[in-house]
Each structure stands twice: as C-alpha cells, then as structure tokens.
BAFI-947439 format. One record per atom (N, C-alpha, C, O, CB): residue number from 1; residue in three letters; atom name; x negated, y negated, z negated. Coordinates in nm, 4 decimals, decimal comma, m for minus. Glycine has a CB too. Layout:
BEGIN
REC     n   res   atom         xx         yy         zz
REC   NUM   ALA     CA          X          Y          Z
...
This chain:
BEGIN
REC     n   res   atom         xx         yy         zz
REC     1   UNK      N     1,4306    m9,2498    m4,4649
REC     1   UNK     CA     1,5026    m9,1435    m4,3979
REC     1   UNK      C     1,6515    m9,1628    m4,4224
REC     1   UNK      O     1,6955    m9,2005    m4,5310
REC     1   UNK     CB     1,4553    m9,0042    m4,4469
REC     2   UNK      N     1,7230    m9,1368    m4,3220
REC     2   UNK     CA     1,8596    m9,1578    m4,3423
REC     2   UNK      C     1,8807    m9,0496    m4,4013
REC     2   UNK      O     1,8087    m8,9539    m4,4297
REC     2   UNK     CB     1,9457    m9,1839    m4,2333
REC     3   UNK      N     2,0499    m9,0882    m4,4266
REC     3   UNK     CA     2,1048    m8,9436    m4,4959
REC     3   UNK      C     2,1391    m8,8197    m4,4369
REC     3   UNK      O     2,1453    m8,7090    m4,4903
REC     3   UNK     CB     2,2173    m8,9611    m4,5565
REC     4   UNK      N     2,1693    m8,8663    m4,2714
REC     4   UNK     CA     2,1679    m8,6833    m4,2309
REC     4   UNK      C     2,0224    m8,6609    m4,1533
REC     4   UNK      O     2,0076    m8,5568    m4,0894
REC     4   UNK     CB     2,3233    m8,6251    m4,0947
REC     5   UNK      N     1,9335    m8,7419    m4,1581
REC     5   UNK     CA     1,8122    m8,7097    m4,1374
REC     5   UNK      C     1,7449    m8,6050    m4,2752
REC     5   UNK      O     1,6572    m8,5198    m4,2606
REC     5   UNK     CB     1,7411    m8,8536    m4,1125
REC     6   UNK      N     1,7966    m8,6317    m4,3726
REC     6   UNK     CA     1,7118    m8,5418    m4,4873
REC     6   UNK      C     1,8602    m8,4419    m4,5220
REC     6   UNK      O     1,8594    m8,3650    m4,6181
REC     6   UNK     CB     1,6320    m8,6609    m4,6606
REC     7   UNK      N     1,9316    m8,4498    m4,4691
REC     7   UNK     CA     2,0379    m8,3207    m4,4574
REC     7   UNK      C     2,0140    m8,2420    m4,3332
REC     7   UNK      O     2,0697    m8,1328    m4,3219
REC     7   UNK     CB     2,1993    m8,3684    m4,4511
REC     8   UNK      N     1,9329    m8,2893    m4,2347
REC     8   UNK     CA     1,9003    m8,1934    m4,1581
REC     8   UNK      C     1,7460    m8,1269    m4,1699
REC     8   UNK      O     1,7081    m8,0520    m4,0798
REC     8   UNK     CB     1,9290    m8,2460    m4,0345
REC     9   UNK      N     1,6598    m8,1565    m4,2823
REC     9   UNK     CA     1,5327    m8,1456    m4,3097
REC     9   UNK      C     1,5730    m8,0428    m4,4294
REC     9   UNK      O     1,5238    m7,9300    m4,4320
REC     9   UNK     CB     1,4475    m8,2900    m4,3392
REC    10   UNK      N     1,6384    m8,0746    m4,4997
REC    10   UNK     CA     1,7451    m7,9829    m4,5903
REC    10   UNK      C     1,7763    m7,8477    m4,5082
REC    10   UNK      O     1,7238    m7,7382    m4,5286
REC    10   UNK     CB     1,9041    m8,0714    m4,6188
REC    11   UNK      N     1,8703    m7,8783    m4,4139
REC    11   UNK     CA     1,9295    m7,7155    m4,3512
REC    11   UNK      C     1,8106    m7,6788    m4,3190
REC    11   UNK      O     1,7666    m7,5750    m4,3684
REC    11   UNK     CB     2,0446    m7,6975    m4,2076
REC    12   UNK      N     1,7455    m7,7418    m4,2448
REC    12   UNK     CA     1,6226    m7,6493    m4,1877
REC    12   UNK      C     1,4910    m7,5618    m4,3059
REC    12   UNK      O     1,4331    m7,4557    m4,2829
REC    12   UNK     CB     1,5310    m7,7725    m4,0831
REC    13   UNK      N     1,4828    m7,6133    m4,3767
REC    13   UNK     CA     1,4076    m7,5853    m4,4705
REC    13   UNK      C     1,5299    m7,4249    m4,5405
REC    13   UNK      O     1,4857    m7,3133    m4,5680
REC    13   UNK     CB     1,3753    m7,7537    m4,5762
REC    14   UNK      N     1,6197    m7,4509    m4,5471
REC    14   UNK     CA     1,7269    m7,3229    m4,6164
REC    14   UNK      C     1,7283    m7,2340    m4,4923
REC    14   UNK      O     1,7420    m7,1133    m4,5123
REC    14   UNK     CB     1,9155    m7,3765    m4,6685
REC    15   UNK      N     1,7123    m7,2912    m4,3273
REC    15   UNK     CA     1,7314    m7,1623    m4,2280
REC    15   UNK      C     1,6016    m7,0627    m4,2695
REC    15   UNK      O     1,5984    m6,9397    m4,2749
REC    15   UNK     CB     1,7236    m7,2135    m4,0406
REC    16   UNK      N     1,4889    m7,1684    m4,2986
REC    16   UNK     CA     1,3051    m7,1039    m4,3357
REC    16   UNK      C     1,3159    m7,0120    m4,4178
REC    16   UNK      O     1,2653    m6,9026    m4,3929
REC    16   UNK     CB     1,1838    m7,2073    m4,4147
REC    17   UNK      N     1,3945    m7,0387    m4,5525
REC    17   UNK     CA     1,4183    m6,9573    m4,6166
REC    17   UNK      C     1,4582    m6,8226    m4,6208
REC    17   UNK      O     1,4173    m6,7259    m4,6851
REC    17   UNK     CB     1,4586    m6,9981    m4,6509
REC    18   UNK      N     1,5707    m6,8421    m4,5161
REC    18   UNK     CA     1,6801    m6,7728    m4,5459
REC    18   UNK      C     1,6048    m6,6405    m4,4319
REC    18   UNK      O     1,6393    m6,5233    m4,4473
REC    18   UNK     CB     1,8520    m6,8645    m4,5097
REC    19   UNK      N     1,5073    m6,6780    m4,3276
REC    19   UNK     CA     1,4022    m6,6189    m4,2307
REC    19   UNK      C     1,3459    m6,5566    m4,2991
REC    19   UNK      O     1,3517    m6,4340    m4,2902
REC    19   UNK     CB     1,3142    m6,6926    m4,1574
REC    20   UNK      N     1,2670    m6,6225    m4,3972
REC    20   UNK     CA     1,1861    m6,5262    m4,4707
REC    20   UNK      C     1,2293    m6,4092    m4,5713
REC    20   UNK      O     1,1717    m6,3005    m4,5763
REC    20   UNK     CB     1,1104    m6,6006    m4,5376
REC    21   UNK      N     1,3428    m6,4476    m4,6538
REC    21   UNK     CA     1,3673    m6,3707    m4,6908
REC    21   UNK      C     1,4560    m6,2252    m4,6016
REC    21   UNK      O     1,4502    m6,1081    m4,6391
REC    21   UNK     CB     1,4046    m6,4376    m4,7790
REC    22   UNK      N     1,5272    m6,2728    m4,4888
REC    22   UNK     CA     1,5764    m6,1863    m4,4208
REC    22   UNK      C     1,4359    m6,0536    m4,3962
REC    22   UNK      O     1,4457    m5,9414    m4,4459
REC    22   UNK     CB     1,6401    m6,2716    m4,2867
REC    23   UNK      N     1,3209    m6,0961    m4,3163
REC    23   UNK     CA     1,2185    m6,0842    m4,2829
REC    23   UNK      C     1,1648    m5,9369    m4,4152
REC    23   UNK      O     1,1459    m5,8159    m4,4032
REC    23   UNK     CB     1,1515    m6,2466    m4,2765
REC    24   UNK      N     1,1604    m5,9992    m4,4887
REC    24   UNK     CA     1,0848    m5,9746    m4,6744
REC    24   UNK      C     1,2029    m5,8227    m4,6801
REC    24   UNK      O     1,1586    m5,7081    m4,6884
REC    24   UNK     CB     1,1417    m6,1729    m4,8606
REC    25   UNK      N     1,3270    m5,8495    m4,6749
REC    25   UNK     CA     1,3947    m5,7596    m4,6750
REC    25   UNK      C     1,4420    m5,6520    m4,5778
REC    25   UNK      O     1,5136    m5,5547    m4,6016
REC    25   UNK     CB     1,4586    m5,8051    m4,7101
REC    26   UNK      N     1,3799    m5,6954    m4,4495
REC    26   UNK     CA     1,3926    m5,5888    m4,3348
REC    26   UNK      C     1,2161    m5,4645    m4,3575
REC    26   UNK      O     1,2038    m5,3420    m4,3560
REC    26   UNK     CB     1,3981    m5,7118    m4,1386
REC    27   UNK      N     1,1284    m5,5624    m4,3730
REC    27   UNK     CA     1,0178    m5,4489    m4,4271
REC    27   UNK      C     1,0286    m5,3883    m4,5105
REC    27   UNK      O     0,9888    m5,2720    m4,5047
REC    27   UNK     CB     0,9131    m5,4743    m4,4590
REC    28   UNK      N     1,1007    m5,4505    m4,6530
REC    28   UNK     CA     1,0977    m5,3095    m4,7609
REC    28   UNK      C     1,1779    m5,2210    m4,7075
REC    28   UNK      O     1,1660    m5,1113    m4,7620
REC    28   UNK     CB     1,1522    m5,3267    m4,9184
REC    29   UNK      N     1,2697    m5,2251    m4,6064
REC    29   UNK     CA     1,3516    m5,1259    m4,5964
REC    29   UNK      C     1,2873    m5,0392    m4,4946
REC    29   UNK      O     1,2990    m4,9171    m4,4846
REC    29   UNK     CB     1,4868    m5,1687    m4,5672
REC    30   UNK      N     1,2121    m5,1264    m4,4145
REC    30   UNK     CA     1,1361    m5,0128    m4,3457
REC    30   UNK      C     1,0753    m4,9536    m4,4042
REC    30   UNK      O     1,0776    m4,8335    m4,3773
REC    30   UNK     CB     1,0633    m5,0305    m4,2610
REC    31   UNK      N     0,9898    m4,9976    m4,5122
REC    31   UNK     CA     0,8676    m4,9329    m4,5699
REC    31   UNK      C     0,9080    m4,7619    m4,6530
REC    31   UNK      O     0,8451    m4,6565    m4,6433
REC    31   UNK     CB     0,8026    m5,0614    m4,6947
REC    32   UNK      N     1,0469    m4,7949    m4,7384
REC    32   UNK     CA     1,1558    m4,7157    m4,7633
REC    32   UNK      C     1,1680    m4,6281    m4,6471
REC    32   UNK      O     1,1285    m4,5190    m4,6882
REC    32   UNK     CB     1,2774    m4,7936    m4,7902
REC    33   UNK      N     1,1982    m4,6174    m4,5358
REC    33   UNK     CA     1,2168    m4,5494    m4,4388
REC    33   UNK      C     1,1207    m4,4900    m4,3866
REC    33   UNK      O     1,1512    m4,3793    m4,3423
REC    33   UNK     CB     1,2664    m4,6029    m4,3675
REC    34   UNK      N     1,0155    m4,5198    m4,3741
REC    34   UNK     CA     0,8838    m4,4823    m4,3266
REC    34   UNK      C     0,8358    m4,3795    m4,4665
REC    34   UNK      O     0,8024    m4,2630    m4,4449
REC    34   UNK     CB     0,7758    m4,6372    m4,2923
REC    35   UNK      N     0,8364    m4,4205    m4,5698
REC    35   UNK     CA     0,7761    m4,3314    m4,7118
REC    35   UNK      C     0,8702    m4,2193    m4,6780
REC    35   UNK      O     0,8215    m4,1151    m4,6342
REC    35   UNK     CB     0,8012    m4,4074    m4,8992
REC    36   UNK      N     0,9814    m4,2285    m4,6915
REC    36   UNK     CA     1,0658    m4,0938    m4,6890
REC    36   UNK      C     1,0930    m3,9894    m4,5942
REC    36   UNK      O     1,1301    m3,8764    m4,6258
REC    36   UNK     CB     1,1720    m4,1199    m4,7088
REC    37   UNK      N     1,0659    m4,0463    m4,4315
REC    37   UNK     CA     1,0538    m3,9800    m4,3309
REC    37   UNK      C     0,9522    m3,9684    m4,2733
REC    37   UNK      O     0,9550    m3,8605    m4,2140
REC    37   UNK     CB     1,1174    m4,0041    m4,2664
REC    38   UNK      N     0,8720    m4,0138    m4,2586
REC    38   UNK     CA     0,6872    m4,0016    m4,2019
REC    38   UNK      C     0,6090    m4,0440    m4,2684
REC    38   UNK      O     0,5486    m4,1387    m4,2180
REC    38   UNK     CB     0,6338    m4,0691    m4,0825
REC    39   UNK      N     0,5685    m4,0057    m4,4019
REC    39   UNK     CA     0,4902    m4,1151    m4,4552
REC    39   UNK      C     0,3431    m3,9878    m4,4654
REC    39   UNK      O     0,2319    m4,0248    m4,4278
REC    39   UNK     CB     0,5714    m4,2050    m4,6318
REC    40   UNK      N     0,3578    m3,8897    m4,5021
REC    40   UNK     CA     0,2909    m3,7982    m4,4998
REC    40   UNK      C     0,1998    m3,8216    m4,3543
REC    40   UNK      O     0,0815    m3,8545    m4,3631
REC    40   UNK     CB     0,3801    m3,6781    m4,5195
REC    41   UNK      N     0,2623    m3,8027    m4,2273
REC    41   UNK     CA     0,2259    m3,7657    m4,1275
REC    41   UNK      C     0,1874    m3,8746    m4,0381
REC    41   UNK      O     0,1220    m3,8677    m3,9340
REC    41   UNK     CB     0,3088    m3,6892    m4,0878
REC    42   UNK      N     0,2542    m4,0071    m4,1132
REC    42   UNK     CA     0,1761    m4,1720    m4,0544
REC    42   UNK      C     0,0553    m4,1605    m4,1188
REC    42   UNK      O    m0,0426    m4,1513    m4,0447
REC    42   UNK     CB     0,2551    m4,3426    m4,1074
REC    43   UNK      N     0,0363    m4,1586    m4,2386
REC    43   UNK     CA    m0,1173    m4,1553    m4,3207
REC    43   UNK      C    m0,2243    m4,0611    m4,2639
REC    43   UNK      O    m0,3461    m4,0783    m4,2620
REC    43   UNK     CB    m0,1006    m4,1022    m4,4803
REC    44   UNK      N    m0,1541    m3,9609    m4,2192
REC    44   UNK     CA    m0,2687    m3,8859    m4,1487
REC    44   UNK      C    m0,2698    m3,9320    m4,0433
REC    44   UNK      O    m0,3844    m3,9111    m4,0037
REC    44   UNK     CB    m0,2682    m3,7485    m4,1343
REC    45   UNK      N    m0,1941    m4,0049    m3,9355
REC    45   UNK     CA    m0,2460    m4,0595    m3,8186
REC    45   UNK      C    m0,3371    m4,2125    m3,8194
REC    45   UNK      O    m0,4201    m4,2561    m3,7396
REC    45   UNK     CB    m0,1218    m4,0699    m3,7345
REC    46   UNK      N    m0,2913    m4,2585    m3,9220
REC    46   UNK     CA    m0,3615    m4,3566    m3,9005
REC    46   UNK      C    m0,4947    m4,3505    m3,9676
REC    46   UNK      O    m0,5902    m4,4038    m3,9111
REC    46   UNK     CB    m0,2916    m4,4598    m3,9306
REC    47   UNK      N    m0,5107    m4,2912    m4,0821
REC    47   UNK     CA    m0,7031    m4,2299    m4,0867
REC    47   UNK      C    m0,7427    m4,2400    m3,9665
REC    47   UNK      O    m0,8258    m4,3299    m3,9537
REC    47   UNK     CB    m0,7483    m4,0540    m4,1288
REC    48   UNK      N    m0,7079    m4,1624    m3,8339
REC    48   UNK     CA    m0,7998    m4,1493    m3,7438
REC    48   UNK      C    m0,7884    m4,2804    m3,6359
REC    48   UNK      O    m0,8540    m4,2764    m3,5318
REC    48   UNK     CB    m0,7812    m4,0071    m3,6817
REC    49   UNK      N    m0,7260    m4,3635    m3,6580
REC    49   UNK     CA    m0,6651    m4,4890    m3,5419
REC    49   UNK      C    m0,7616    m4,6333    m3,5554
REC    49   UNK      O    m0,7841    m4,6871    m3,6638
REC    49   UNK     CB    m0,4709    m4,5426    m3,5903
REC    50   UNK      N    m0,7837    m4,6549    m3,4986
REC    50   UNK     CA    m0,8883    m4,7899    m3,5163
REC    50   UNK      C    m0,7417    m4,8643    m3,4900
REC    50   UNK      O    m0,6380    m4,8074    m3,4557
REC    50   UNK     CB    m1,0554    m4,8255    m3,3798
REC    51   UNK      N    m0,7619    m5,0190    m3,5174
REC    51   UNK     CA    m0,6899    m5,1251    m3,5498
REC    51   UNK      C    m0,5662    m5,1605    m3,4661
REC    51   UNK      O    m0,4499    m5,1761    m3,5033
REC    51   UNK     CB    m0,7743    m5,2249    m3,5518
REC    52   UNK      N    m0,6369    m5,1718    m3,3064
REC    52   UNK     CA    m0,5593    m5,2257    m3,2216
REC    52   UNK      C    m0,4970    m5,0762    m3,2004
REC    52   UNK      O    m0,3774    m5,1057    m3,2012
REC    52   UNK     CB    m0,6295    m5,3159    m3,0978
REC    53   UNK      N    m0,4999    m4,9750    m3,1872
REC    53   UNK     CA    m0,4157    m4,8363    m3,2224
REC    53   UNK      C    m0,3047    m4,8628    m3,3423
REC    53   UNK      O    m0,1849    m4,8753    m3,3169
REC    53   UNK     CB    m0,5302    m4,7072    m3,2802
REC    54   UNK      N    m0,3478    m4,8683    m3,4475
REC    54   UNK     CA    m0,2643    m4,8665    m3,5528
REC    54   UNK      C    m0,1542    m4,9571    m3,5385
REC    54   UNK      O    m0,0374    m4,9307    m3,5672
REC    54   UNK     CB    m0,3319    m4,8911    m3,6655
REC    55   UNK      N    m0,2003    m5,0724    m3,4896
REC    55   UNK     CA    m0,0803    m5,1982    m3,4693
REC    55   UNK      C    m0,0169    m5,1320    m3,3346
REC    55   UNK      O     0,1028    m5,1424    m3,3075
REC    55   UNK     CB    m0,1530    m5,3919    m3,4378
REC    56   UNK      N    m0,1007    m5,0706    m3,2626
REC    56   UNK     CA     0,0527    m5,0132    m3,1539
REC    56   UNK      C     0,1304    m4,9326    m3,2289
REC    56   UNK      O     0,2516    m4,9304    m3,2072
REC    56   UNK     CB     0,0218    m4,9079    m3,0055
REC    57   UNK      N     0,0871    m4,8727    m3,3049
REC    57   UNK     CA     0,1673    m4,7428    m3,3458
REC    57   UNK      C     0,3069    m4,8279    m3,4594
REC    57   UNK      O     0,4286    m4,8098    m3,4544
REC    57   UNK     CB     0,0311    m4,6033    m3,4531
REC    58   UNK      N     0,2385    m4,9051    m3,5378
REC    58   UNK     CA     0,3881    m5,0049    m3,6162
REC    58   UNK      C     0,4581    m5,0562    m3,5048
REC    58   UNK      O     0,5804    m5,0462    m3,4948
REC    58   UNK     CB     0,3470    m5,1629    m3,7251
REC    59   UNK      N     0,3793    m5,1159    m3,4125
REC    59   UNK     CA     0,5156    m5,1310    m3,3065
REC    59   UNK      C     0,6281    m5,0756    m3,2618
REC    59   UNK      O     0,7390    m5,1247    m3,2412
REC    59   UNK     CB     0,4941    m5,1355    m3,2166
REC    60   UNK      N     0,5774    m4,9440    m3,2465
REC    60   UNK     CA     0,6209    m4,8102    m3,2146
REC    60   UNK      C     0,7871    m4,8122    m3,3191
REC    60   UNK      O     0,9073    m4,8195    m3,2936
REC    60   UNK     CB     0,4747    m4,6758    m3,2701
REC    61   UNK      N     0,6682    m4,7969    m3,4879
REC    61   UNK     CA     0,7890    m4,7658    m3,6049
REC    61   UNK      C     0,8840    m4,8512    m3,5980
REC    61   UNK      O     1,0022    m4,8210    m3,6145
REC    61   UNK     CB     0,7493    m4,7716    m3,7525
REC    62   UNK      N     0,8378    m4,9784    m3,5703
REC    62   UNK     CA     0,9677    m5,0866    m3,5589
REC    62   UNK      C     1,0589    m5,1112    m3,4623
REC    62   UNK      O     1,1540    m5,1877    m3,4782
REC    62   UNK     CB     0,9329    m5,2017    m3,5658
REC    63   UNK      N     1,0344    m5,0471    m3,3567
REC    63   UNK     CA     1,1211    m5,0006    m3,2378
REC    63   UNK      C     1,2012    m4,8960    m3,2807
REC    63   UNK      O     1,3183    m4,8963    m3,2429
REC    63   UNK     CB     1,0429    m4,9536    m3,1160
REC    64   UNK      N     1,1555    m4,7935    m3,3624
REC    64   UNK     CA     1,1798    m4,6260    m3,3724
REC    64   UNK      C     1,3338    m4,6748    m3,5204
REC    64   UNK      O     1,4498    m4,6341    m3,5281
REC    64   UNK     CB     0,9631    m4,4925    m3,4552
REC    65   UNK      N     1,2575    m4,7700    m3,6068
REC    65   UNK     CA     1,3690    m4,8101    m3,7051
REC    65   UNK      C     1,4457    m4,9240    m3,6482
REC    65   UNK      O     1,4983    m4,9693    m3,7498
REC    65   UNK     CB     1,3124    m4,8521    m3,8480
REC    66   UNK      N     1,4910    m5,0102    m3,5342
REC    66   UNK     CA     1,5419    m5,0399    m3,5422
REC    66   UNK      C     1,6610    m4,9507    m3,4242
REC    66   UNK      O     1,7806    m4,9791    m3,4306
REC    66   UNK     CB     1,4903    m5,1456    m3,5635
REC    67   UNK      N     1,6198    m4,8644    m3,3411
REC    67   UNK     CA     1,6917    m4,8163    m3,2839
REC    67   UNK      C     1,7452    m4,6869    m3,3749
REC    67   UNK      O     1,8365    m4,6317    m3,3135
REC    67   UNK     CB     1,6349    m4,8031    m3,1630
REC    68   UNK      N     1,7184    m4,6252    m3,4949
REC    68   UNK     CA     1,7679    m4,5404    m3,5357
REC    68   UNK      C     1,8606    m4,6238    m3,6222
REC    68   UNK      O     1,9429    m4,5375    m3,6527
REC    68   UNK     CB     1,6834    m4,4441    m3,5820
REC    69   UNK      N     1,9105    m4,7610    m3,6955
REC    69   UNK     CA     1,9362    m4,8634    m3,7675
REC    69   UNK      C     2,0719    m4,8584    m3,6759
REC    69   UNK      O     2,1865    m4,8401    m3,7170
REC    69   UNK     CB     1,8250    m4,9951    m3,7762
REC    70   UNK      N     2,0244    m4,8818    m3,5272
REC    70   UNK     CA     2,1669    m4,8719    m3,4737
REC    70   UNK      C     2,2369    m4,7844    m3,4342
REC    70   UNK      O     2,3532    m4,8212    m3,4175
REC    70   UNK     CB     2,1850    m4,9245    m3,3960
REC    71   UNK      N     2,2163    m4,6785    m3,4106
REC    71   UNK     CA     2,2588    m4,4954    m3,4410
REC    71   UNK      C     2,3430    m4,5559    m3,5704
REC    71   UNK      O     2,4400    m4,6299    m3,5542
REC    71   UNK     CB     2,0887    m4,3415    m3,4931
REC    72   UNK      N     2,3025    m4,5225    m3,6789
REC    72   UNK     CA     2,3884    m4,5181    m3,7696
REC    72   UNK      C     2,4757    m4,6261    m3,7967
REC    72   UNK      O     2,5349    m4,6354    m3,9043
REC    72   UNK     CB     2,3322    m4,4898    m3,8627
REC    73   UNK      N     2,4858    m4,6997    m3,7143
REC    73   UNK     CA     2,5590    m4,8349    m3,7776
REC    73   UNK      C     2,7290    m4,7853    m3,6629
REC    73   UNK      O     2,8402    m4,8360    m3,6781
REC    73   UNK     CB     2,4366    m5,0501    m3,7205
REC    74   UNK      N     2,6917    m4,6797    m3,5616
REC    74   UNK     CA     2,7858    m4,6764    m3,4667
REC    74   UNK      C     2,8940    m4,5577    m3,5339
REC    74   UNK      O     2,9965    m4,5262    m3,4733
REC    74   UNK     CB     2,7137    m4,6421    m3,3135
C-alpha cells in the first residue's frame, strides 16, 4: 500500500469513528430528552404498540427532537 493509500484508509477509518461517536452522542441526548419530557407517557404508549408501531412512533421522537433542537438553536 502506498503512503496516501493507507492515509486515506486512515481518514476514513477516523470519519467511522468520528460517525459513531457523533451518532452515540445524539441518542443519549435524546434519550435525556425523552426521560425528562415524555418518558412517563412514551412508556405508557408503547405497552400497548406492537413493533412496527413502536418504531413509527421513535420516528416520530426523532423528527419531534430534531425539530425542537432547531427552535432553540434560533
């Protein structure tokens, strides 16, 4: 392997990283957000939600946090 062949196997491997951890750190903050503002009233909805329900409904939260994310950022 040449040398900017394993400097570009290098960056790419640090973008993976840097994905995942971005990733790792956008859920705890949802999860944070979700415990403190619906967490009561998600737990009771999702008891009653079968699977492919429940995954609409996180869709939902992750739409709902990232548009309230940009509310406050304005």
């Amino acid at each position: 392997m040449a040398g900017a062949e394993k400097a570009e196997v290098k960056d790419n491997a640090e973008r993976q990283r840097d994905h995942v951890r971005r990733k790792q750190e956008t859920h705890t903050r949802l999860q944070c957000w979700i415990s403190r503002r619906h967490g009561d009233r998600l737990a009771e909805l999702t008891a009653r939600l079968e699977d492919s329900q429940a995954s609409l409904i996180e869709q939902a939260i992750d739409l709902l946090y990232a548009q309230e994310c940009g509310d406050e950022r304005r």
